[in-house]
C-alpha positions as CSV (number, residue, x, y, z in Angstrom):
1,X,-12.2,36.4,-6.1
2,X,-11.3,32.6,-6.7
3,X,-10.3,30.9,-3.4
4,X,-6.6,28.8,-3.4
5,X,-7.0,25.0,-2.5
6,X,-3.7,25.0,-1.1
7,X,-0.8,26.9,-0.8
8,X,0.9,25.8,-3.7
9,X,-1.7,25.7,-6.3
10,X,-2.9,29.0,-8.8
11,X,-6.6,28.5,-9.3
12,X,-6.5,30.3,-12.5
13,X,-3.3,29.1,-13.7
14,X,-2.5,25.2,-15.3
15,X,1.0,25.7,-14.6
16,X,1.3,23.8,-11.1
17,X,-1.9,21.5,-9.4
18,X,-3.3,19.3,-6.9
19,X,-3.8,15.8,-7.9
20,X,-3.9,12.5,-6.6
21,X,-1.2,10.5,-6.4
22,X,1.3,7.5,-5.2
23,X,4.4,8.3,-3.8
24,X,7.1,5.4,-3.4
25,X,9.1,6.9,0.2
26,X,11.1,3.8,1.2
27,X,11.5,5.8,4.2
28,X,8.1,6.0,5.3
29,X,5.2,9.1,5.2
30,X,6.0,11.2,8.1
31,X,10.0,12.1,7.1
32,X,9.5,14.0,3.9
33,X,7.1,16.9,2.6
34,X,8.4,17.2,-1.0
35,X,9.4,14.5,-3.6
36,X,10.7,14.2,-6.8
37,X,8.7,13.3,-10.3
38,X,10.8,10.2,-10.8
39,X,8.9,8.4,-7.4
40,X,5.2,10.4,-7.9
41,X,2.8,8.9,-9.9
42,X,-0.5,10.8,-10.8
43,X,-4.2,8.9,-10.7
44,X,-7.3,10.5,-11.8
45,X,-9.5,10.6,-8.5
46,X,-8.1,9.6,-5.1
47,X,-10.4,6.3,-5.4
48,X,-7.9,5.2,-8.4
49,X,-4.4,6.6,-6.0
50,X,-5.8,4.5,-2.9
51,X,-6.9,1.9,-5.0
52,X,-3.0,1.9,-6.7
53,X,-1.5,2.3,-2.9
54,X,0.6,-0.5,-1.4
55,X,2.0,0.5,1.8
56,X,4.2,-2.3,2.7
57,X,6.0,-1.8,-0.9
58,X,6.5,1.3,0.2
59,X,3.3,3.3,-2.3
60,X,1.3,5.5,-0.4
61,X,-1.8,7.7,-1.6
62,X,-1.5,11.1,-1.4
63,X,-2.6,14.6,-2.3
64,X,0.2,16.9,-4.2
65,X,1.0,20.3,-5.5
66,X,3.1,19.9,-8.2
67,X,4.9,19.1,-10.3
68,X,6.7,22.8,-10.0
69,X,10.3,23.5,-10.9
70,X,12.5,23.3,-7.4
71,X,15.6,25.8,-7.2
72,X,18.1,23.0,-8.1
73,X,16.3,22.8,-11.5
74,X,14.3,19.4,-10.7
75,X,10.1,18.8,-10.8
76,X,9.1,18.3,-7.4
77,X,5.8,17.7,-5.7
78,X,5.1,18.6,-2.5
79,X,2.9,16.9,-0.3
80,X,-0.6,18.5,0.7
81,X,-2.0,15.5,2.9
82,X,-1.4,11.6,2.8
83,X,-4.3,9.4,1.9
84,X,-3.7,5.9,3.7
């Protein structure tokens, strides 16, 4: 049996995935856990998302689940750890 790698991601599904990305949070890494499409960005490797990061505009690198369909009908992602 396949193993998860993490709790929001179907290993034998494309529907929803972990990838690296930049997430513009204005109000800093540690207040949010979920973000919306319109401030995620997605990188090939987490080289290229570091490599994309600017934390004092506000861009850090990341690794995401996402983007899945949230209850109020937007794509979210939700944050699986912070790269920077």
């Amino acid at each position: 049996m396949p193993q998860a790698t993490s709790l929001f991601t179907d290993v034998e599904s494309n529907v929803v995935g972990t990838s690296a990305v930049v997430i513009y949070s204005p109000s800093g890494k540690a207040s949010r856990t979920r973000f919306p499409e319109g401030v995620v960005e997605v990188y090939a490797s987490e080289d290229e998302a570091r490599a994309h990061a600017d934390p004092e505009k506000s861009r850090h690198a990341a690794i995401a689940s996402g983007p899945s369909r949230s209850s109020e009908g937007f794509k979210m992602f939700y944050l699986v750890r912070w790269l920077d």
